[in-house]
C-alpha positions in Angstrom: -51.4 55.5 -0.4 -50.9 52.7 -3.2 -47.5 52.6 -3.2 -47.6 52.4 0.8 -49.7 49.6 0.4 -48.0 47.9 -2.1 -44.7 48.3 -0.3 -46.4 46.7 3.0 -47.0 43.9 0.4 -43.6 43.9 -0.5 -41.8 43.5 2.8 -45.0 41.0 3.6 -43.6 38.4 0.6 -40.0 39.0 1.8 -41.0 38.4 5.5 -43.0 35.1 3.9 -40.5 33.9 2.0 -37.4 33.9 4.9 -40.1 32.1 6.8 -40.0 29.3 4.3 -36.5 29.1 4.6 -36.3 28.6 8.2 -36.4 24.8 7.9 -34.3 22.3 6.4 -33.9 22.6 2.6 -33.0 20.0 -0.2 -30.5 21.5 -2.7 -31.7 22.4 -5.9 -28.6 20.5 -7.4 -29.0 17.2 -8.6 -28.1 14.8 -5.4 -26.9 17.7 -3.4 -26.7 17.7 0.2 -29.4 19.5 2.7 -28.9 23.1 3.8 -30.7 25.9 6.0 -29.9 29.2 6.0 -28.2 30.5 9.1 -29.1 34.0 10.5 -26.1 35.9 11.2 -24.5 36.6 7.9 -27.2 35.1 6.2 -24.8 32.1 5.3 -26.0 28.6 4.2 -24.7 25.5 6.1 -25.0 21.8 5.1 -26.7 19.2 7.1 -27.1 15.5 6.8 -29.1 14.1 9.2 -32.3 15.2 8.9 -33.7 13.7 6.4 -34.2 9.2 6.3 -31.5 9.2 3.6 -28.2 10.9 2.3 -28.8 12.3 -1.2 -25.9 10.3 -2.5 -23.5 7.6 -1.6 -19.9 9.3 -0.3 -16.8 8.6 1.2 -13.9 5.7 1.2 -13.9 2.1 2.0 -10.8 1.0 3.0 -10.2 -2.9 2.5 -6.9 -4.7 3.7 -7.6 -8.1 1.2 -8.4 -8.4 -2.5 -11.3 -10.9 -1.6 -12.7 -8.0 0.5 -11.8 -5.6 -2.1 -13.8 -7.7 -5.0 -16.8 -8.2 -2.5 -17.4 -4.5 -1.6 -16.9 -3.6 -5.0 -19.1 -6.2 -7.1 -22.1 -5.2 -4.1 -21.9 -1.1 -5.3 -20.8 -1.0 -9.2 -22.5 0.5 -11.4 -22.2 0.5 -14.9 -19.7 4.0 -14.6 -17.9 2.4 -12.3 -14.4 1.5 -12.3 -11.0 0.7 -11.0 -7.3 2.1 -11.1 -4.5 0.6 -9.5 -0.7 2.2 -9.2 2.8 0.3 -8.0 4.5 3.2 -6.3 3.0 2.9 -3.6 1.0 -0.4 -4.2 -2.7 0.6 -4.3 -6.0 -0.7 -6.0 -9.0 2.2 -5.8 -12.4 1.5 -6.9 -14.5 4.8 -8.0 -18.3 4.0 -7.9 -19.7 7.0 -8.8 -17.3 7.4 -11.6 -18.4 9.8 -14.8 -20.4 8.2 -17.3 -19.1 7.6 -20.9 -20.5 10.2 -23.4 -23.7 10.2 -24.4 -24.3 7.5 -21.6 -27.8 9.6 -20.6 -29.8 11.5 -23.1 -30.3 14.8 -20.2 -26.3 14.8 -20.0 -24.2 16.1 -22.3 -20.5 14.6 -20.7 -21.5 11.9 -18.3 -20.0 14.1 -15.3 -20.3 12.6 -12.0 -19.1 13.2 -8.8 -16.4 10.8 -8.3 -17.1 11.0 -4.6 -17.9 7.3 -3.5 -15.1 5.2 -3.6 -13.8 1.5 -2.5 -9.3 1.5 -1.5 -7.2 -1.5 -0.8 -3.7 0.2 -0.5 -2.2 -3.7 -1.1 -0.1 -4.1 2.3 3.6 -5.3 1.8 4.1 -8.5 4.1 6.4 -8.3 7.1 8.8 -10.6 5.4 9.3 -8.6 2.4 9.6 -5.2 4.9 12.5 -7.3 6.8 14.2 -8.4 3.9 14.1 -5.4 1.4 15.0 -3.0 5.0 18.5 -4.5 5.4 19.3 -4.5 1.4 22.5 -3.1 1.0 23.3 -2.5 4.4 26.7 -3.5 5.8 26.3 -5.5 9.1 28.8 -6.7 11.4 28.8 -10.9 12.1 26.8 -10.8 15.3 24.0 -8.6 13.6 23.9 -11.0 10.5 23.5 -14.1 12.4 20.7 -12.1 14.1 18.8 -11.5 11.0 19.7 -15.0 9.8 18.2 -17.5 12.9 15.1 -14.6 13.1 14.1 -15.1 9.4 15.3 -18.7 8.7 11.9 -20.1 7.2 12.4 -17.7 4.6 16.1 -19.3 3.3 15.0 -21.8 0.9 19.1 -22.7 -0.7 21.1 -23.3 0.9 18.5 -25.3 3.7 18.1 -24.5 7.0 20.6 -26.4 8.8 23.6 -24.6 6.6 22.1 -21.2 7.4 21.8 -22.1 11.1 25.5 -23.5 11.0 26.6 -20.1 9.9 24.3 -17.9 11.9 26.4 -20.1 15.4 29.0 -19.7 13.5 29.3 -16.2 13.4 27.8 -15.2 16.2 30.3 -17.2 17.9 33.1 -15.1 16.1 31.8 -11.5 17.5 34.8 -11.0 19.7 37.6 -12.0 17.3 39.5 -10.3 14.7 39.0 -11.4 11.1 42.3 -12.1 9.7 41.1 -13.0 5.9 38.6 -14.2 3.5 39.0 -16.9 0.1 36.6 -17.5 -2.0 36.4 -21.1 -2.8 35.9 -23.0 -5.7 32.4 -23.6 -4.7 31.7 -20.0 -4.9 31.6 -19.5 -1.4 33.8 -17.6 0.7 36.1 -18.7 3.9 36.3 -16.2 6.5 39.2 -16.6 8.5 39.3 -15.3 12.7 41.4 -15.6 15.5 40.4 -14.8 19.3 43.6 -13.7 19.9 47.1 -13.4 17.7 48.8 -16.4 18.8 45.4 -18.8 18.4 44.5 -21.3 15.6 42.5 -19.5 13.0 38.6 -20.5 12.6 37.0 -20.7 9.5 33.2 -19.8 9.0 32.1 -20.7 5.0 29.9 -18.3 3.9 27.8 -19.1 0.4 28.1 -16.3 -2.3 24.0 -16.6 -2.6 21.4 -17.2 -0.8 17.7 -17.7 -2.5 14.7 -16.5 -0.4 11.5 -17.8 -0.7 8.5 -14.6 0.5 5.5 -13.5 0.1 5.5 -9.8 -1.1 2.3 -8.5 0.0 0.1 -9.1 3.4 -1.9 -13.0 2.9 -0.1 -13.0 -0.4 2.1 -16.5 -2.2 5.4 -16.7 -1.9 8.1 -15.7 -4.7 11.4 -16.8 -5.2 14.0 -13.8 -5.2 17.9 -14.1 -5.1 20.3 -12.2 -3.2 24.5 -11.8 -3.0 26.3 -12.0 -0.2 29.1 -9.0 -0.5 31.4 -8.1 2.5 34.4 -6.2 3.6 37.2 -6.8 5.7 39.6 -3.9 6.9 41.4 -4.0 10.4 40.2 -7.4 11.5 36.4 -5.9 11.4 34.4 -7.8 8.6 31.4 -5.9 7.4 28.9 -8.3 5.5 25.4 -7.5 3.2 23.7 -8.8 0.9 21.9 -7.4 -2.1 18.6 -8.3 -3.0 18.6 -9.2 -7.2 15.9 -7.2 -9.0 13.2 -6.8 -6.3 11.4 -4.5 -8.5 10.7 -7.4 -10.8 9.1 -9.4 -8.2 7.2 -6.9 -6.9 6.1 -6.0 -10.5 5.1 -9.8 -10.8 2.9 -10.0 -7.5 0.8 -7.1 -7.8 0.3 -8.0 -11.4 -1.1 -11.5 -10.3 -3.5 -9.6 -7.3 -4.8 -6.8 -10.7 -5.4 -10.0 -12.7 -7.9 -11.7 -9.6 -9.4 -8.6 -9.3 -10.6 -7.8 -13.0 -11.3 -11.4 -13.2 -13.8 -11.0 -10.4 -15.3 -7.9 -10.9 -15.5 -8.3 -14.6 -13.7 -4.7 -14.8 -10.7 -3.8 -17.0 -8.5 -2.1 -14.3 -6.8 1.4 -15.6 -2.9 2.0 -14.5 -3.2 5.4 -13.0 -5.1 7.4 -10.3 -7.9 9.7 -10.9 -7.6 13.3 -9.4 
């Protein structure tokens, strides 16, 4: 009869206690998320609108200027916060909740955190540098260059803008003529010789060896000077023409260095060269 009884209390406490599960409940992990316990299979599924507040701060920000970038950041940091940045492809990322240095709180041992809230400017590369650095290396025939020449001219700082336009006419004028020969002058640019027909007086379209383009790299970013050579081919009376861009790394290398240098200057916050995982 005891043991009856006691096993009515049993199922009684049992009965009690899924009762008190029935509702909403608040993880016994430090910031974790609301659950309740569903039913059918007796699983546990998280919810996050119940209660006035989240239990932590989560997610990404995603910025498209380092002014933005700076603000966002310097309104959340905390003192384990900080900031990595990586070149292939250009990115600055700003982890909030990062983990603590050791020893930081007496109750934990490694500082872990989640690493869950964090701040991203993946640094845009500006049209300009996306036209130019698209057709590096690319042969083009003359009506395509002269295209790509009067489209972009702003950006042909030497020789100036009338010479460039000259040779953009100049060439696109040639595009149903056979090429007949190309000298490179004294100068150090390069005559290129065409005829509209066999038995017509040859036209000559000077060509300079260089040109110097003046761009910005990335999105609302200064301009920087970079230098490119002129290359071409001529077989068959075709002429393919290209240029080839000198170092671009190195520029690029130079304007995301100068956006890292506003950024820990602003936020007071040494910026790490990596990514976290």
């Amino acid at each position: 009869m005891l043991d009856n009884f006691a096993g009515e209390k049993d199922v009684a406490a049992l009965l009690a206690a899924g009762v008190s599960l029935a509702g909403p409940q608040k993880s016994p992990v430090a910031d974790g998320k609301p659950f309740v316990i569903v039913p059918e299979g007796f699983h546990t599924e998280v919810i996050d609108d119940v209660f006035p507040n989240p239990g932590r701060a989560s997610g990404t920000v995603k910025l498209r200027d380092a002014a933005s970038f700076i603000q966002y950041f310097n309104r959340q940091k905390r003192p384990e916060s900080l900031i990595y940045a990586s070149l292939d492809p250009a990115r600055i990322l700003g982890v909030i909740d990062d983990h603590r240095a050791y020893g930081a709180l007496e109750d934990e041992h490694d500082g872990a955190n989640w690493r869950a809230y964090r701040v991203e400017f993946p640094v845009p590369a500006s049209r300009e540098w996306k036209t130019w650095t698209g057709k590096d290396r690319q042969p083009m025939g003359q009506r395509e260059l002269a295209e790509l020449i009067e489209d972009n001219l702003p950006d042909i700082v030497n020789p100036d803008g009338s010479t460039m336009l000259s040779v953009a006419l100049n060439f696109e004028a040639s595009k149903e003529g056979n090429f007949v020969s190309a000298t490179r002058l004294q100068d150090g640019s390069t005559n290129f010789v065409w005829k509209e027909d066999v038995n017509a007086t040859g036209n000559k379209i000077a060509m300079p060896s260089q040109i110097t383009l003046s761009i910005p790299v990335f999105e609302n970013g200064a301009p920087y000077s970079i230098e490119a050579r002129i290359k071409y081919r001529v077989a068959n009376g075709v002429l393919k023409i290209w240029y080839e861009l000198i170092r671009p790394h190195k520029v690029l290398e130079v304007a995301f260095r100068a956006i890292w240098a506003q950024i820990e200057e602003q936020t007071s916050t040494k910026i790490l060269l990596g990514t976290p995982e």
